[in-house]
N, C-alpha and C positions, 0 to 999 in steps of 0.2 A: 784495525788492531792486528796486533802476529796472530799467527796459527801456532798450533800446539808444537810439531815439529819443528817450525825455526825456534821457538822457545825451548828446546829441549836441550836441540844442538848446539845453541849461543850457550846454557846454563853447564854444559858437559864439558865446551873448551874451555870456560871460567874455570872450572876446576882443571884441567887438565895437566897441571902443575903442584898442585897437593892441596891447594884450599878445602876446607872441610863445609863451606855454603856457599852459597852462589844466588842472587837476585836478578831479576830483570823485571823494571819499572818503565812502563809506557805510559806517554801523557798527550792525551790532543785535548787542545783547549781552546775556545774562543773568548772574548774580553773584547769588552766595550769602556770608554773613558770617556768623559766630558766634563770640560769646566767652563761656567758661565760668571764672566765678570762683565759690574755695568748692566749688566741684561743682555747682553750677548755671549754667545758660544765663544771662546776666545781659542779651544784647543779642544781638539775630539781625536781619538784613536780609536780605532776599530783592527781587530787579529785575530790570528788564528796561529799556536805557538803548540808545535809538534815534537818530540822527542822520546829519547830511549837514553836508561840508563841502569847501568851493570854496575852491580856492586860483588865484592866478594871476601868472604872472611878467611880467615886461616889462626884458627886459636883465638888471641884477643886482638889482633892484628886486622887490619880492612884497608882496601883500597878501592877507590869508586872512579868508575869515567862514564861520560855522556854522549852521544851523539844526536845529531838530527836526520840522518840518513839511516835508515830501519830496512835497508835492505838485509839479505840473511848474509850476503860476503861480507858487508862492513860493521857488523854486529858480531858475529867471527871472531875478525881480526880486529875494534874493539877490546872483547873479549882476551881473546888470545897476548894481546898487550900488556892488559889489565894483571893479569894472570902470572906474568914475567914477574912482576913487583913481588911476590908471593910465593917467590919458588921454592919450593922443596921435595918431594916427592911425590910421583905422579901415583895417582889412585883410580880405581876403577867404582864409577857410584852408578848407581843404575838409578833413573830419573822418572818417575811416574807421577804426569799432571793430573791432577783432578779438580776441575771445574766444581769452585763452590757457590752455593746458592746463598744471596744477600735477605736480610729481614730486611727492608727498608721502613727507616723510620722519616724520611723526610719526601714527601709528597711535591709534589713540582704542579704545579697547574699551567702553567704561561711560562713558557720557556721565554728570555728576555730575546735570545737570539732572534725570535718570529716577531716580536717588536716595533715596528716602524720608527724610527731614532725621533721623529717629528712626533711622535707623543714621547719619549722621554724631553726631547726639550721644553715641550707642554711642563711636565711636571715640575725640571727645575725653573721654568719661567713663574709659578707659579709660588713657589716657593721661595726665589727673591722678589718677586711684587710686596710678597707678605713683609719679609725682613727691611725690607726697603722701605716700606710704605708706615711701616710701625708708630717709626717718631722720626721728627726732621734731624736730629741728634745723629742719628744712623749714617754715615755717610758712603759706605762701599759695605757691599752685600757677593761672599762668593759662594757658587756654588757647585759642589763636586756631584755627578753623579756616577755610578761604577756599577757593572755585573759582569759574571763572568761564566761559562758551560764549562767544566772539564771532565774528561773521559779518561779514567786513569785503568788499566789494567797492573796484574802484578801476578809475579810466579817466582818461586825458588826451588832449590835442590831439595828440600822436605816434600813438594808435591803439591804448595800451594799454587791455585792459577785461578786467579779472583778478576769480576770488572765492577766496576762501580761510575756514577754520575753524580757530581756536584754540582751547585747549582746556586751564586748568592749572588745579592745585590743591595747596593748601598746608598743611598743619597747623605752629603753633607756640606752644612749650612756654616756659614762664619759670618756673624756678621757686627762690622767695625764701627763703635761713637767713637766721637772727636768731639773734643771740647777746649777753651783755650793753649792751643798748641800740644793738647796729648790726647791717648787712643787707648780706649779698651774695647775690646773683642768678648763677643760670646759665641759658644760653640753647641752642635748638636748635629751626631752623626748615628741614625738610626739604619742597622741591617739587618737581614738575615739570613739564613741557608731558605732560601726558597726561590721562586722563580717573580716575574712581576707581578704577579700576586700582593705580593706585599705591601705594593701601594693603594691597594682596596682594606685591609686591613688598620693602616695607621693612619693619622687624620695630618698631613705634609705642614699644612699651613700653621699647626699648634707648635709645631717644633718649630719653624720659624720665627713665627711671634718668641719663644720661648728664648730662641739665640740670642732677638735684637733686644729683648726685655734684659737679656743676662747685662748685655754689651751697653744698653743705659743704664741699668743702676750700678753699675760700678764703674761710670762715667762722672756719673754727682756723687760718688763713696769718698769719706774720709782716707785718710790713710790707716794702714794696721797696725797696732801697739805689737810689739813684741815683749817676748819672754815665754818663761814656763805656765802652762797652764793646762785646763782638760779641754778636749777639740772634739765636738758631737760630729760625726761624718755620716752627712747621707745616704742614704741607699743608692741601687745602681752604679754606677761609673764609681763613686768611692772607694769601689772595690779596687780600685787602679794601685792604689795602694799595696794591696795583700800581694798583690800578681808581681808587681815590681820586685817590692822589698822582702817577700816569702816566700812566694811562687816559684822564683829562679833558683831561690835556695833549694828547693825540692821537686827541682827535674836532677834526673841520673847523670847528665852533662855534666854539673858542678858536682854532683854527689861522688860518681864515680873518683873523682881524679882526687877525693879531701881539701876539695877548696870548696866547699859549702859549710855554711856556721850550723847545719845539719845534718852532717858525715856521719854515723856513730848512732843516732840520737834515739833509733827507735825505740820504744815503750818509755821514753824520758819525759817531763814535763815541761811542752816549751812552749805554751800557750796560758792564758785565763782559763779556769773552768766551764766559761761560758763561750768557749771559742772552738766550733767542731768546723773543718774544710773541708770543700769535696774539690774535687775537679771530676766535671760529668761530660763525655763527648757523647749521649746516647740523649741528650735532649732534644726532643722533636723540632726543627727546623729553625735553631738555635746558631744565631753567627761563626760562633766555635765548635758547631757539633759535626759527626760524620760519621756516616754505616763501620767503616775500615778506620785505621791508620793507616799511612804510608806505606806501614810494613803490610798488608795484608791483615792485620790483626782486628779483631771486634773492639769497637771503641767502649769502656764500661764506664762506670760511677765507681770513681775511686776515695774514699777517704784516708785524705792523707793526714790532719789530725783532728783527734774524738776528744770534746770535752778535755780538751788543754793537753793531750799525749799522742806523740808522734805517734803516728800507724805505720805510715808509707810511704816510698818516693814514687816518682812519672819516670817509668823505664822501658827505653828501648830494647831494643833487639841489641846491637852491640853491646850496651853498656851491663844489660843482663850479665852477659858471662864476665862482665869485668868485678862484677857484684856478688855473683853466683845467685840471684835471685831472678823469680819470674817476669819476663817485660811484663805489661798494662796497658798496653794496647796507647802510647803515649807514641808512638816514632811518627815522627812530621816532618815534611819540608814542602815549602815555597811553591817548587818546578823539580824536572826530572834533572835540571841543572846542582841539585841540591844531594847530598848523601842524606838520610832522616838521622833525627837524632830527639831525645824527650824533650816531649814542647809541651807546653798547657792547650787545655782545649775551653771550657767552662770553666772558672774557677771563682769558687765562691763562698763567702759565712754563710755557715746554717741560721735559720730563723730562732730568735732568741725569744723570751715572754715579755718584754717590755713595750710600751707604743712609742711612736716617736714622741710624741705629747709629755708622758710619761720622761723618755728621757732630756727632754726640753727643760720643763719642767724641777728635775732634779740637779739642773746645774746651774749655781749661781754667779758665776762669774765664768766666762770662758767664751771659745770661739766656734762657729756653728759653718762648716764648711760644705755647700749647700750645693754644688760643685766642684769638682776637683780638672785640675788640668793636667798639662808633664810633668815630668823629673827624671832624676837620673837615679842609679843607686849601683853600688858598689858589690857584686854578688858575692864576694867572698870576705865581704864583713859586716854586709846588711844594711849600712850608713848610706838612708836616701834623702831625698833636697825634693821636694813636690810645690807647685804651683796652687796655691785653691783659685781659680777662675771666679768663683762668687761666694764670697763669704759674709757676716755678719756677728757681730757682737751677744753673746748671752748674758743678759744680766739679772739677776732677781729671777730666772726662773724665766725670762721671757726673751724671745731674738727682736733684740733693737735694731741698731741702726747697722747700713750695710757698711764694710769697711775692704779696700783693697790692698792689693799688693802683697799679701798674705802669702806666706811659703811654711811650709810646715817639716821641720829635721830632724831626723830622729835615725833608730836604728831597729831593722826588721824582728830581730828577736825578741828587742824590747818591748816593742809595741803591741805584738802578741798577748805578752804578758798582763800589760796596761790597760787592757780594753776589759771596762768594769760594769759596761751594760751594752744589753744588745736587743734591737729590736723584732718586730715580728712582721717586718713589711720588706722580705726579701726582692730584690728588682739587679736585673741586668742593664749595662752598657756596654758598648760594642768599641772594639779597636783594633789595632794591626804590632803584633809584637814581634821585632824584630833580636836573631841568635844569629849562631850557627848555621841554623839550614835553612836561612832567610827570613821573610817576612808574611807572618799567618794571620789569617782570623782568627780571635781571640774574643771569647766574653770576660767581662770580669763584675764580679759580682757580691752584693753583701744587703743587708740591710741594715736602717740605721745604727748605728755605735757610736760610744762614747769611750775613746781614751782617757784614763785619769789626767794623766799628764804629759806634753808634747810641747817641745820649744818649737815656737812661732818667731818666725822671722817677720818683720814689718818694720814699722819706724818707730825708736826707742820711745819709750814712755816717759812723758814727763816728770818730774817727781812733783 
């Protein structure tokens, strides 16, 4: 890592042209990669990816550059570059680091880096035995396994000068039925901020089973009726939904510029009664969670809306003064190749009073989306396209037969609105959201709900 004095003198020439802040983000990182297809390793990386990178503001104004040479001459002149972009009158700031001390909330036992790669292949050979071994139907089973160490320090012209250690790891399973001449897939990709630990924790082989179980029954599924109807969405990963189609709406990225359909909206009503969101980066060793933000900042529990009324946006440090409102410790990015900007961290439905049973139960006709997959969506009009990966049919109160192909359309504000029961069995799933400042870990999260009603895509219904 720098020493305090080249951190000073890098931060002093960034200004040395009139900027009013000045950043420097250091990142050493090591990452590990493997994928096994067939039951073989097919492709493994192993690295170590070092950098520095200088940001600097001037009013609402930023420019950002990177290097991988952290010597103090080429961090300078770096600097001093950076600094041209931004010219106006030169100022004299006097620069005082002080080393802050971290709460840490994520605990590391087994750094993955001290690992022997021949037990992580153990683990995913393991886990395609299972996938593979399930039902003959199964025909190709892949498996990702990923962790990574990163050592980020951070200091600006206010006088912060922070270091922090990340620390996740991920295993994830796909696995492919085939049946006359077509293919469905099931998926399960469990991680978290912690170290390999984690595999003493979770049990590998249920998710397995769980992928190739997805991947046959919706190998002998009917096809999906479409049209309008009310669509019960499970806990965990369903929350893919929220993150997509609301989530984006309410980072300061889209908020800042008024191209978010939640510009304006605070203390307004743009949810169900029964619908409160948080976005938490302080959960204990949580895929999306961490000590800091990019910026330096404490990660907190933010609600962003309570009982159906906007509270808050996810704001960065730039976007802050474009808002004139406090960031939230939301500024993220990727690598030091990245400028930060509001990203989600945890995001997720509070726990509602209903059981799933309960909302099973109350719905007499409709579709029961029991995993959810991708989609796309539009942030600056809410209008998303989602996959369900495994669904089934509600009828009389009870989930009948399983049905695919199933895509569910709709629009993020509405759907807010729409969602007329909520359960009390909150659960996370894990995945990777790609903006702006690259590609994060991300939780997203909900417990069951029921929207009243949601066009379903599938194959037209007979009359």
């Amino acid at each position: 890592m720098l020493n305090k004095s080249v951190i000073e003198a890098v931060i002093n020439d960034a200004l040395s042209t009139g900027g009013d802040f000045a950043e420097v983000y250091l990142e050493d990182k090591y990452n590990t990669g493997l994928t096994m297809i067939g039951g073989k390793v097919e492709k493994g990386l192993s690295g170590r990816d070092y950098g520095v990178g200088i940001r600097i503001f001037n009013k609402n104004n930023s420019i950002y550059a990177y290097t991988n040479n952290s010597s103090k001459e080429n961090l300078i002149k770096v600097a001093r570059e950076a600094a041209k972009a931004l010219s106006e009158n030169k100022k004299d700031i006097a620069i005082d680091l002080r080393k802050s001390s971290l709460d840490n909330k994520h605990f590391i036992k087994v750094l993955p880096n001290n690992v022997e790669k021949a037990k992580k292949v153990e683990l995913m050979r393991r886990a395609y035995n299972t996938a593979k071994n399930y039902d003959e139907v199964i025909s190709q089973v892949t498996v990702n396994y990923m962790d990574v160490e990163k050592n980020i320090l951070i200091a600006n012209s206010e006088g912060l000068f922070v270091e922090d250690k990340r620390v996740r790891t991920r295993i994830a399973i796909n696995a492919v039925a085939s049946k006359d001449g077509e293919m469905q897939s099931g998926f399960f990709g469990p991680g978290a901020h912690m170290g390999f630990e984690f595999y003493e924790k979770i049990n590998i082989e249920e998710y397995a089973k769980e992928a190739a179980r997805i991947a046959k029954t919706m190998i002998n599924a009917d096809l999906c009726p479409s049209g309008k109807m009310p669509v019960v969405i499970e806990n965990g990963f369903g929350g893919v939904i929220l993150h997509e189609a609301c989530g984006h709406g309410l980072e300061a990225t889209s908020v800042a510029k008024g191209t978010s359909i939640f510009t304006g909206k605070i203390g307004e009503k743009v949810a169900s009664d029964l619908v409160t969101v948080v976005d938490d980066g302080t959960i204990p060793n949580e895929w999306g969670s961490q000590n800091i933000d990019d910026e330096g900042m404490e990660t907190r529990k933010n609600v962003l809306i309570e009982r159906g009324v906007l509270k808050g946006y996810l704001i960065d440090k730039l976007n802050s003064r474009k808002m004139n409102m406090e960031p939230t410790g939301s500024g993220r990015r990727q690598s030091y190749k990245y400028a930060p900007t509001s990203r989600m961290t945890n995001t997720y439905i509070c726990n509602g009073k209903s059981t799933r049973e309960e909302i099973i139960e109350n719905t007499e006709y409709g579709l029961y989306a029991k995993y959810m997959g991708g989609g796309s969506v539009n942030p600056s009009t809410g209008d998303f396209n989602f996959a369900v990966m495994e669904g089934y049919i509600v009828k009389n109160g009870k989930i009948e037969k399983p049905v695919r192909g199933a895509t569910l359309i709709g629009n993020g504000r509405n759907i807010l609105k729409e969602i007329d029961m909520v359960g009390n069995n909150l659960a996370f799933g894990q995945g990777m959201c790609g903006s702006l400042s690259g590609s994060l870990p991300v939780n997203v999260g909900q417990p069951t709900i029921r929207v009243r009603s949601i066009t379903v895509g599938g194959r037209k219904a007979k009359k």
